[in-house]
Structure formats: structure tokens, C-alpha cells
Z-matrix of the N, CA and C atoms (Angstrom, degrees):
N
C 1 1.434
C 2 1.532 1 110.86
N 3 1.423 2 106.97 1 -41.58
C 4 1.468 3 99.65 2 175.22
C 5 1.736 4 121.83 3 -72.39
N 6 0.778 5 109.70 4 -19.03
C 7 1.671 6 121.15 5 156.45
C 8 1.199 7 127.53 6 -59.62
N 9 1.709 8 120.69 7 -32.89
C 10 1.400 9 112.15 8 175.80
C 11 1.766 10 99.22 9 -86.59
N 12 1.525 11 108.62 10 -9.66
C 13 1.280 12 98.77 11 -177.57
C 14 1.332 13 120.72 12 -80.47
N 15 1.446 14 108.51 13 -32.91
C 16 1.412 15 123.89 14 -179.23
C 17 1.609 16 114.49 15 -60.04
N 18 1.296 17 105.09 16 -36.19
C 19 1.618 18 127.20 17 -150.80
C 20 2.111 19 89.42 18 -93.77
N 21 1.565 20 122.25 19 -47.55
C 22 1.035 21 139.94 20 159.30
C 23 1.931 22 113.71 21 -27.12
N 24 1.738 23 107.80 22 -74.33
C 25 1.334 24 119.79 23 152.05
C 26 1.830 25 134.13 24 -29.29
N 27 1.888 26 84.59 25 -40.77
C 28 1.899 27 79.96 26 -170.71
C 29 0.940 28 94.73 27 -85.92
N 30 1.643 29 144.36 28 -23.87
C 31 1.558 30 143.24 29 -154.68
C 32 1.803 31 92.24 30 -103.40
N 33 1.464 32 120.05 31 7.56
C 34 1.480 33 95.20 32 166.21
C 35 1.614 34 89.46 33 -122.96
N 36 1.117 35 129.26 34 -3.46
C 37 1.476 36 125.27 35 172.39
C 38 1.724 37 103.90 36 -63.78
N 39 1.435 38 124.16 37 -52.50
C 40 1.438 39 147.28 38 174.10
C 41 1.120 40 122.75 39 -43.04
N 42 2.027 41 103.88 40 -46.49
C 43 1.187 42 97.15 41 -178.88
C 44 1.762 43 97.24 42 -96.18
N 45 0.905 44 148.14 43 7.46
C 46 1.258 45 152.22 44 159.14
C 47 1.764 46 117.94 45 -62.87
N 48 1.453 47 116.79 46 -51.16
C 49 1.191 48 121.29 47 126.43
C 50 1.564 49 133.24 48 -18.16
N 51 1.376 50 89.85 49 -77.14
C 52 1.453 51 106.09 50 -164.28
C 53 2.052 52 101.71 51 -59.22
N 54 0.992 53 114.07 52 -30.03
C 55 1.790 54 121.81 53 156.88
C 56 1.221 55 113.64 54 -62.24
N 57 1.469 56 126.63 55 -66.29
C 58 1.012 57 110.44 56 -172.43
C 59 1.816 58 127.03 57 -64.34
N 60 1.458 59 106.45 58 -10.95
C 61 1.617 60 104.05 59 -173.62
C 62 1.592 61 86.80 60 -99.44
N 63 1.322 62 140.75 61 -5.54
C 64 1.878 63 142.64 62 160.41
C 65 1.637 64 91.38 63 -59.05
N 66 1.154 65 125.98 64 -53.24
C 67 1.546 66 125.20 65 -167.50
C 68 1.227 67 111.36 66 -75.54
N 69 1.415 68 120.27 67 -27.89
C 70 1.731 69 127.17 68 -174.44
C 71 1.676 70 97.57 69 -54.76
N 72 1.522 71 96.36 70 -64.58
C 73 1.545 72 129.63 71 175.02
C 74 1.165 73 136.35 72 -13.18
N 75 1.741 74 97.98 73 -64.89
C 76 1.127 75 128.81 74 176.99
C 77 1.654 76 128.79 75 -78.15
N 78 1.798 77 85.14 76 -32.35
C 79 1.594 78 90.05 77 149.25
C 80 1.708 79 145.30 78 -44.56
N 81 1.463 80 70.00 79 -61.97
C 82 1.626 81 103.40 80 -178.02
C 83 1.677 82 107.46 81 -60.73
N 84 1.557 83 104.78 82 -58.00
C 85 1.912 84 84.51 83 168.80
C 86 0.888 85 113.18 84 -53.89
N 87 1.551 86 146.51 85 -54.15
C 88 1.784 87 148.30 86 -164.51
C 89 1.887 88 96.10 87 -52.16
N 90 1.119 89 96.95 88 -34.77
C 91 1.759 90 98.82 89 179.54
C 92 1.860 91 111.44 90 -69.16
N 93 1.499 92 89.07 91 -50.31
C 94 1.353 93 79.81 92 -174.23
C 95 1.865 94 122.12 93 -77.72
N 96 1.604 95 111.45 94 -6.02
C 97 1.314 96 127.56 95 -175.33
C 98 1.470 97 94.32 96 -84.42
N 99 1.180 98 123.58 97 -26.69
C 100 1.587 99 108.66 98 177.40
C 101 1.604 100 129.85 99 -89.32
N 102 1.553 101 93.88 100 -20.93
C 103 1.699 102 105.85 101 156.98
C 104 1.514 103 117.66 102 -58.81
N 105 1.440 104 93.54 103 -52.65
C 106 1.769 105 88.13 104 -177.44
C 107 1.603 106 116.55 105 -71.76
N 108 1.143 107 96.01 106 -13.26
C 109 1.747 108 87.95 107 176.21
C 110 1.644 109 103.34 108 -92.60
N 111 1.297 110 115.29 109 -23.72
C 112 1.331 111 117.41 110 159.63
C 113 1.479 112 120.31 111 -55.20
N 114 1.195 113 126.12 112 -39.10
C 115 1.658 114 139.98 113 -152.02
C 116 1.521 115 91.29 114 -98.94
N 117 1.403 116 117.62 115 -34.18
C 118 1.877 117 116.31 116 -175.67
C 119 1.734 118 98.55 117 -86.60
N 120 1.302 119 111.34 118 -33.22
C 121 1.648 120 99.88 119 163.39
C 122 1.574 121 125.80 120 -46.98
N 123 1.205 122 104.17 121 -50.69
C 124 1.540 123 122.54 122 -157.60
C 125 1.725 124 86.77 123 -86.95
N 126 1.143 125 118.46 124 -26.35
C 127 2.191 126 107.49 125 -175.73
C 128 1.345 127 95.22 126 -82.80
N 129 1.957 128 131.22 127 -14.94
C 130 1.230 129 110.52 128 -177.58
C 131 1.525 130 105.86 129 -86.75
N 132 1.170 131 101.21 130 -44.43
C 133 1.716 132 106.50 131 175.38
C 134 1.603 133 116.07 132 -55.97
N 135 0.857 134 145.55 133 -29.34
C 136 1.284 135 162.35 134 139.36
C 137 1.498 136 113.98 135 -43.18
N 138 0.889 137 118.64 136 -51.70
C 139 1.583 138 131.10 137 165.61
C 140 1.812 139 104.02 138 -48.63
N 141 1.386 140 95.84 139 -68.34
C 142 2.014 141 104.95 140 -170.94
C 143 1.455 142 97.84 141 -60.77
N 144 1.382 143 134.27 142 -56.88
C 145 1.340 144 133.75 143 154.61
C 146 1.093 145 116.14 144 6.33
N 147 1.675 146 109.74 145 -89.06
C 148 1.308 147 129.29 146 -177.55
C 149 1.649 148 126.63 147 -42.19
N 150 1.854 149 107.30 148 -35.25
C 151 1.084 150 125.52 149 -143.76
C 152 1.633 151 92.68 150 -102.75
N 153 1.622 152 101.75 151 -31.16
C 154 1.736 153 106.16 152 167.53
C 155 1.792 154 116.58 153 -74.29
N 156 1.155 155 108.81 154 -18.68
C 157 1.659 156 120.86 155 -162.80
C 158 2.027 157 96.00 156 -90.20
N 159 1.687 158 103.89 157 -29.56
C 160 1.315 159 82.04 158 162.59
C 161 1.805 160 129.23 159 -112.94
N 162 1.374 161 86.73 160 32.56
C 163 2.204 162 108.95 161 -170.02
C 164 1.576 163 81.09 162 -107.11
N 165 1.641 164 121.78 163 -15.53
C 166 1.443 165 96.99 164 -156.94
C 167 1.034 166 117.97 165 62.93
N 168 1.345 167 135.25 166 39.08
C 169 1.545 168 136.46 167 164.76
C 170 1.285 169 132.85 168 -114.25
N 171 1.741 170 96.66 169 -8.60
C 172 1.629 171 119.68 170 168.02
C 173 1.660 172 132.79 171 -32.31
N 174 1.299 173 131.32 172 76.96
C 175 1.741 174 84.56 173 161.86
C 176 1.481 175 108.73 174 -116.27
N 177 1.565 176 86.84 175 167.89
C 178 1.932 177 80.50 176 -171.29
C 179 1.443 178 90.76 177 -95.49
N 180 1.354 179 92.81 178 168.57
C 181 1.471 180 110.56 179 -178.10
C 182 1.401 181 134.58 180 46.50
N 183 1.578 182 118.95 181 151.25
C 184 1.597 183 114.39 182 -142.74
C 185 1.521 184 98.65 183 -60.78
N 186 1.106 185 93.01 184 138.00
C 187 1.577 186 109.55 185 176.41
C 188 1.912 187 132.98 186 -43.26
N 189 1.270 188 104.45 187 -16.68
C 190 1.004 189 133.88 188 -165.62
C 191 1.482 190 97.09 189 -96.98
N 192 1.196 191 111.26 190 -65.99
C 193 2.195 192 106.03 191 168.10
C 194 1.402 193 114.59 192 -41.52
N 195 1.706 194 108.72 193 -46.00
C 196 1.096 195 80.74 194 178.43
C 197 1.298 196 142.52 195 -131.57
N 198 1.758 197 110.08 196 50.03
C 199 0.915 198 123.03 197 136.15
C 200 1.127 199 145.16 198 -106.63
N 201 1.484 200 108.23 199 26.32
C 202 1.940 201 134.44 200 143.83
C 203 1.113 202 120.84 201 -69.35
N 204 1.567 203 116.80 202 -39.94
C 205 0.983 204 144.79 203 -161.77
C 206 1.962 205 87.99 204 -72.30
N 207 1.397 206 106.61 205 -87.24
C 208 1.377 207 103.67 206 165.70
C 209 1.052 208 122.62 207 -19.36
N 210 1.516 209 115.01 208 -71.24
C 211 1.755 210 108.31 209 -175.37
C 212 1.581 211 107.41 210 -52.55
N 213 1.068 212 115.69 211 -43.37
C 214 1.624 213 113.51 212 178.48
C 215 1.609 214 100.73 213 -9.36
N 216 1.404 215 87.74 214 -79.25
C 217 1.879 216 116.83 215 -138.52
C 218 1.992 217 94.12 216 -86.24
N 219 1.415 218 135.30 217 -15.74
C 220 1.320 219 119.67 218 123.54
C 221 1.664 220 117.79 219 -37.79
N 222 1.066 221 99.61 220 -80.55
C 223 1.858 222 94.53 221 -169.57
C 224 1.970 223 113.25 222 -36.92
N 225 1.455 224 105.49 223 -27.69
C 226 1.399 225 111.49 224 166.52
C 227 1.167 226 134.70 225 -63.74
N 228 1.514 227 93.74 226 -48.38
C 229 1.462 228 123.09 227 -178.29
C 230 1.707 229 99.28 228 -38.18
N 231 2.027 230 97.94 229 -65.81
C 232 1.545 231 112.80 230 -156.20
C 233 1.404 232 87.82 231 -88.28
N 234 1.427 233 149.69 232 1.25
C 235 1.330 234 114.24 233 136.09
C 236 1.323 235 141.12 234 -56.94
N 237 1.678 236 98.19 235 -33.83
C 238 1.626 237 88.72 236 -177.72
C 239 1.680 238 117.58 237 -79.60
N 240 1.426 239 119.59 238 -34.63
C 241 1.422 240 145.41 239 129.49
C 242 1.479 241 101.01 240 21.56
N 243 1.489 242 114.45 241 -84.69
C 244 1.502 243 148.58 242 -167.63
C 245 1.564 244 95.00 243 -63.56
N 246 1.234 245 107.80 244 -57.83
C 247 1.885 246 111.15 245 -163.05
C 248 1.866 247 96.83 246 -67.63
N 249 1.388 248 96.79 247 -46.42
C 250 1.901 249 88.64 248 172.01
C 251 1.405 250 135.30 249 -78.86
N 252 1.100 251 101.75 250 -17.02
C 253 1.549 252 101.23 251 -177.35
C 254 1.218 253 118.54 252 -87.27
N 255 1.621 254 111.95 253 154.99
C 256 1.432 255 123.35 254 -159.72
C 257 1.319 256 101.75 255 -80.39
N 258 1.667 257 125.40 256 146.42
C 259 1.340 258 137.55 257 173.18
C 260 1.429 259 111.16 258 -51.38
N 261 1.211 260 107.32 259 -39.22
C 262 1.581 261 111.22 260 179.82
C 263 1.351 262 115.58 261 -151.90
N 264 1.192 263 122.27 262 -154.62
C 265 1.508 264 123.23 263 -163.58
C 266 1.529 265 94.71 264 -117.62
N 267 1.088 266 137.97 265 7.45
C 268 1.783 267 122.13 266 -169.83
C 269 1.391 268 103.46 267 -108.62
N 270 1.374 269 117.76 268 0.81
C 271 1.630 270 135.32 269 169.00
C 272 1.487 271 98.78 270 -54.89
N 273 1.636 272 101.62 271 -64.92
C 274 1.634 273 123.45 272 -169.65
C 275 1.220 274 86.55 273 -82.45
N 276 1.477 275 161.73 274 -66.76
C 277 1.240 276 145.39 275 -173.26
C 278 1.935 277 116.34 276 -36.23
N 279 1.319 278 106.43 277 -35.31
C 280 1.135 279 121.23 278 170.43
C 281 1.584 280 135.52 279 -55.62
N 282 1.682 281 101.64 280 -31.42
C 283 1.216 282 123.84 281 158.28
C 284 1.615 283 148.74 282 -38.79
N 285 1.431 284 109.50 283 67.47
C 286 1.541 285 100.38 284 -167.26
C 287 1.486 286 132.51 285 -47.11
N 288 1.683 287 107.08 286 133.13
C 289 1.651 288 96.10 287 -171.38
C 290 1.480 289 129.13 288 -45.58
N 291 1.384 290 116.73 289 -0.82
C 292 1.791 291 123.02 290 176.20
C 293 1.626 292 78.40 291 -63.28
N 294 1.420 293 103.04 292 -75.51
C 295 1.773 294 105.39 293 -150.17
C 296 1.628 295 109.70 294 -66.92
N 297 1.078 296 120.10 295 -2.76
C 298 1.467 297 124.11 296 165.17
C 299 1.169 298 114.26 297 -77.83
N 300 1.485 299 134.53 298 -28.19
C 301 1.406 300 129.84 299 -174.89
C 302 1.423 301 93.04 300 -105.77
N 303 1.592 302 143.86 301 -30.75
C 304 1.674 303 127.74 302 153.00
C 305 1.648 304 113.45 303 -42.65
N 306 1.204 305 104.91 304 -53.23
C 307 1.947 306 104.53 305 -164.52
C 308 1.538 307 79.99 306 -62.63
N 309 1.516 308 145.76 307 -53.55
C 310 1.402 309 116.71 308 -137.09
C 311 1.974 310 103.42 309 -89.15
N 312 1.642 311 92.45 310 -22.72
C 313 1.692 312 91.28 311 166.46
C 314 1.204 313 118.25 312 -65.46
N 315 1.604 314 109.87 313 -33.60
C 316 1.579 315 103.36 314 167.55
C 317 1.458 316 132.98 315 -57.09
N 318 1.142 317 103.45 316 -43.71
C 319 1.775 318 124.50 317 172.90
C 320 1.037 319 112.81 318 -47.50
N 321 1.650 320 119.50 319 -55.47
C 322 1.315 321 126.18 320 172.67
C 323 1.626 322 117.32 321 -43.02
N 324 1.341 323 107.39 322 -62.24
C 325 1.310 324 96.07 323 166.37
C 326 1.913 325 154.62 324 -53.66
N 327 0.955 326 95.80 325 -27.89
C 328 0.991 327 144.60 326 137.82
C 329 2.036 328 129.55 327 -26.08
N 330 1.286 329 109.87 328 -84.69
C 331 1.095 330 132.15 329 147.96
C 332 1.478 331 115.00 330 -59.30
């Protein structure tokens, strides 16, 4: 009798075990089923990516950076714009045609 008891004990110790490594398991696929549905997310997005980058329809990053980002360097642009440009036109009216045909050979180059 004490044998079926003993033997009773080890076969619920086992299967006590034998549950808890079903749960290890079962984890672990649910882990690995969410990568791959993770990993087929990221190959579709990657995919449209790709498929915009050769439509030329790409931009990276949220749209919103970077068209702050843009406006930024407008607002720069027409600062420096403002800080260089002449008050009026009799500056450049002032300009003798020697240095009018240098500045525009210069430009040329330039351009």
C-alpha cells in the first residue's frame, strides 16, 4: 500500500511538472506567434515603403516634423533674405555698367 502511495505522489509530482513545462510552452509559442505577426507587419510596411520610395511618394518621418522642419529653414531663408536685401532699388540703380556686367559674369558662374 505504501508503494501505490509513493508511486501515486511521484506520478502527481511529474504531472505537476509535466503542467508546468505545457505552460512554459505555451507561452513561448504565444511569444513566438506574436513576433511573426510582428515581423509580417513590419515586411508589409517595408514593402509600401519600398513601393512609395520608387513612386517617389516616400517621406520619412512623421509628416508633421517635417514640415516644421521645412518651415523652419523658410523662416531662415526670409531672415537672411530681409537682413541682405537692399532698402531700395537706387543701391542697384547706383551700379556702374563695368560692375553690372562683373556681378552678372559672376552670377553666371555661380549659377
Amino acid at each position: 500500500m505504501e508503494q501505490w502511495k509513493d508511486e501515486k505522489e511521484a506520478l502527481l509530482r511529474r504531472n505537476q511538472q509535466l503542467e508546468l513545462k505545457l505552460e512554459s510552452l505555451t507561452s513561448e509559442l504565444e511569444g513566438m506567434r506574436t513576433r511573426c505577426r510582428q515581423e509580417a507587419q513590419i515586411r508589409g510596411v517595408q514593402s509600401r515603403v519600398f513601393e512609395g520610395i520608387e513612386n517617389d511618394t516616400w517621406m520619412s518621418g512623421d509628416d508633421s516634423t517635417v514640415w516644421a522642419e521645412i518651415d523652419k529653414h523658410r523662416r531662415l531663408i526670409k531672415q537672411w533674405a530681409r537682413g541682405n536685401a537692399s532698402d531700395d532699388m537706387n543701391t542697384a540703380r547706383a551700379i556702374s555698367e563695368e560692375d553690372k556686367r562683373r556681378l552678372i559674369a559672376t552670377l553666371r558662374n555661380i549659377v
